[in-house]
N, C-alpha and C positions, 0 to 999 in steps of 0.2 A: 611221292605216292599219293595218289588221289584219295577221299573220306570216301569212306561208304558211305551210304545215302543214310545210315541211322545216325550214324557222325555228325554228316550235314546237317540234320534236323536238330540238333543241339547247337550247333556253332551258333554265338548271340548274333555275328552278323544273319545269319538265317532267318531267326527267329524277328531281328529288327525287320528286316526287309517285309519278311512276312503281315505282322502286324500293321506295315505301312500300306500294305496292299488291301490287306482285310477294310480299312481304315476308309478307304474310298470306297467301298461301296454302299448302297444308301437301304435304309428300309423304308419299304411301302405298306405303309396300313389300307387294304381293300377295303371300303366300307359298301354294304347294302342292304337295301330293308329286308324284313324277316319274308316277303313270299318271290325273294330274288338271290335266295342261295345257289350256288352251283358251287364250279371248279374255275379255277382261276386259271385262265392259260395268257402265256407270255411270249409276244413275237410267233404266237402260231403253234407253241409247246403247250405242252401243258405241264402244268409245276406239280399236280399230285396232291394242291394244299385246296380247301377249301372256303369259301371266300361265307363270312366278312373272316378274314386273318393276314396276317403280317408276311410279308416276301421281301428277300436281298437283290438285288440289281444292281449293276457296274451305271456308272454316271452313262448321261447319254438318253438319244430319246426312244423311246420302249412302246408298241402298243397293249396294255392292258386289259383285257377280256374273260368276261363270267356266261360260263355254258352253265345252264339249269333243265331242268324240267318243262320243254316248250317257254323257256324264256333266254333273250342273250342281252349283252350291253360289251361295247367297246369304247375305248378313251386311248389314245397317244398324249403322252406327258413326256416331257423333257425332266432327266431327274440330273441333281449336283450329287457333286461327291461328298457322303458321307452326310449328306441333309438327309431329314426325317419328310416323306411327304405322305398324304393323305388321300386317297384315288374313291370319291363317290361314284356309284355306277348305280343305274337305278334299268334294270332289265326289264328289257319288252316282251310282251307273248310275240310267239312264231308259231305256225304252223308250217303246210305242205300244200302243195297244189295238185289237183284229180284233173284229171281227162273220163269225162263219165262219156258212154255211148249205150245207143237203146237200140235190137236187133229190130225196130218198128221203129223210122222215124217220126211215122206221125205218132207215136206214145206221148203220153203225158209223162212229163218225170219231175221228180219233188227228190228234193235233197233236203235234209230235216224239217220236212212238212212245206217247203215253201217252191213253189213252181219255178223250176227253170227251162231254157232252150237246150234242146238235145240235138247234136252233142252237145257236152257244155266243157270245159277245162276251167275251172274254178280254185281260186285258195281257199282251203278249210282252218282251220285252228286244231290243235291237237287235241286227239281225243275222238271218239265214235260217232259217227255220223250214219243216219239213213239216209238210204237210197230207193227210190219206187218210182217204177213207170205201169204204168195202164193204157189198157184201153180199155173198148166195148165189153169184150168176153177175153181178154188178156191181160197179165200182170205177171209183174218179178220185183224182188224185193231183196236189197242185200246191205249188210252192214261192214260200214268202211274204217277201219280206226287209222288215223292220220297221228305219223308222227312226227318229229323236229325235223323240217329239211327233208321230208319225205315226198316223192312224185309217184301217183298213181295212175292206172289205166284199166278203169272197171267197160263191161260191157255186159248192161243186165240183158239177161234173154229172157223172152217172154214165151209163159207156157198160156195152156186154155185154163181160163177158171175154171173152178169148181160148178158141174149144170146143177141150177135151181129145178127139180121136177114140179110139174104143176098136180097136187095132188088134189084140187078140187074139185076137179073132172075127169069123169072117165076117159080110158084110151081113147077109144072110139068119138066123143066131144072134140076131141082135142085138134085146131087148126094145124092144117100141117106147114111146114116152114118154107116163108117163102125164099127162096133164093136173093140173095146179097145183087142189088146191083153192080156191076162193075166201073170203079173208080177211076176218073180221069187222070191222064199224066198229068201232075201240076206244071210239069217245064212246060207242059204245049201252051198254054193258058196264060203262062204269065208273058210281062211286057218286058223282052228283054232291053228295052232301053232305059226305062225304069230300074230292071235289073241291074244294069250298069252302073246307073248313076248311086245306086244304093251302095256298093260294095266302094265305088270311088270316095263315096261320102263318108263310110266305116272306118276305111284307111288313114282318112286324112284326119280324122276325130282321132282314132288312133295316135299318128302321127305328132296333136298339138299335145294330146297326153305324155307322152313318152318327152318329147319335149319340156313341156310343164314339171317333168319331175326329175330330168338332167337339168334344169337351174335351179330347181331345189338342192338338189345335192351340190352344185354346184357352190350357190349361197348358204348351204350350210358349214363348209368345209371353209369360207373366206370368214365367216364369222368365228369359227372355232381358231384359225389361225389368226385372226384378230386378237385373242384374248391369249395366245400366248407369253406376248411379253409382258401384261398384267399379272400372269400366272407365274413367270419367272423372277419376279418383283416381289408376287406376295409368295415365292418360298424362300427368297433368301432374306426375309425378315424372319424367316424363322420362329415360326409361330406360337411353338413350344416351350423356346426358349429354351433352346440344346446349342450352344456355342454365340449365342448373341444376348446381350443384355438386353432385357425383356422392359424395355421401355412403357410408357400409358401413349406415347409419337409410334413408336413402332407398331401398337396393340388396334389403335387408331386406322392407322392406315392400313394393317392386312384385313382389320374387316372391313374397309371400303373398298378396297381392291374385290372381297369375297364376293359380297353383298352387291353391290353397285354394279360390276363389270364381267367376275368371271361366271358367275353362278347364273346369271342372265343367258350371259351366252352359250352355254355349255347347254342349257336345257332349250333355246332357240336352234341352236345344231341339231341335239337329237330332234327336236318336232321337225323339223326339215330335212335329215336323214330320212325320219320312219317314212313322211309325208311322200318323199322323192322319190325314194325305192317302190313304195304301193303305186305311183303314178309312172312310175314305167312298166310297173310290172303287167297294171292294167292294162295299157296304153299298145306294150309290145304285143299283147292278147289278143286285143281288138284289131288288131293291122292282120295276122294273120287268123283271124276268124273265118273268114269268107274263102272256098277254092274259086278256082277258073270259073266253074259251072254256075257258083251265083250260092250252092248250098251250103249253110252255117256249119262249119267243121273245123278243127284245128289242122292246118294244111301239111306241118312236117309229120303228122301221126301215121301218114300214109305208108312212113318209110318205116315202122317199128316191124 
């Protein structure tokens, strides 16, 4: 006759086997500074616990990750069974990227007081931003709040301003308005071989950027993989002094390992992560800046 399962839970072999299994898995202390709180998510979960605080993991390598408030950080650690390890993470602001468009391309347009080319598809930071385009007797004005991983697609439309009356002179005084000349096509005008070469030239700038920031990440990822075995060297010294005698030789040598090797590296990855990522992100921007026709536009927008 087989135990119930409340039975099981009593039998000492159970209980043995149990404890040996608790036994291997390891705690991790999240550390981060005070404007880098979030949630702590694990292989893509999230754990519910708040970071800086303490998490169980089964031996084995894990990537480590703190979502906050417009800010994130990632780390893959290889962790031992039933070691104590210690996971600094020091989070980055993030933002969102806009596709801003003006129903007047020749409009002026300012994104937080500063002149850009319209269209523009720009990263913002999280958080409210202005938007204003003018012209001579037209203007539109709207406010954008950008959040974590957010993608926009604003298109200010311009009305007439407000008419100035001229009340220093009478009706009668008053010139009457001359008719607007009529405005050139600028495509007729322009050199399309010039045109050409300009749009070839954007691409290819384009192109060494997006480049420039695939061996950034590149060389970030060889350097972080680099200091792995330094890092698996200074956990099984055991820093704590949880199951190894805490020697002044052992105490010695994990902060050279700290100081000297891992902590170098780990902050040279992130700069070459953040660095890598913004130069593709650029890079990918400016390649497709330009359509067919020569005019500055983001070219997949066509299909929303």
């Amino acid at each position: 006759m087989l135990p119930s399962p409340e039975q099981a839970k009593l039998d000492p072999m159970f209980l043995l086997l149990a404890s040996l299994a608790s036994a291997q898995d390891a705690q991790i202390q999240v550390k981060v500074p005070p404007t880098g709180s979030g949630m702590i998510v694990v292989d893509g979960a999230d754990t519910g616990i708040r970071a800086p605080g303490i998490i169980t993991l089964p031996p084995g390598e894990h990537t480590i990750q703190v979502n906050g408030d417009c800010v994130t950080a990632s780390q893959t650690v290889t962790i031992m069974a039933g070691a104590k390890t210690i996971v600094k993470l020091e989070p980055q602001p993030v933002g969102g990227f806009a596709e801003i468009r003006v129903s007047d391309p020749a409009a002026v347009l300012k994104v937080d007081g500063d002149i850009v080319s319209a269209p523009a598809m720009l990263p913002l930071a999280c958080g409210v931003h202005s938007l204003e385009a003018s012209t001579e007797d037209m203007a539109a004005n709207q406010e954008l709040k950008v959040e974590m991983g957010g993608a926009y697609r604003v298109t200010l439309e311009l009305v007439s301003a407000p008419a100035v009356a001229d009340v220093r002179k009478p009706k009668s005084d008053r010139k009457p308005e001359e008719a607007p000349e009529p405005e050139s096509d600028p495509r007729l005008t322009q050199d399309p071989i010039k045109e050409k070469k300009d749009r070839k030239g954007g691409k290819i700038a384009g192109g060494a950027l997006t480049a420039v920031g695939a061996s950034a990440l590149v060389a970030g990822g060889v350097v972080r993989a680099g200091a792995l075995g330094d890092y698996e060297e200074f956990t099984a010294l055991d820093v704590d002094g949880d199951g190894v005698i805490r020697t002044p030789e052992n105490t010695a040598r994990a902060s050279s390992l700290w100081e000297d090797n891992i902590a170098p590296a780990r902050t040279t990855s992130m700069v070459l992560f953040v660095a890598g990522g913004l130069c593709v992100a650029t890079g990918t921007s400016v390649m497709i800046l330009v359509d067919d026709q020569g005019s500055p536009m983001v070219g997949y927008t066509g299909r929303f």
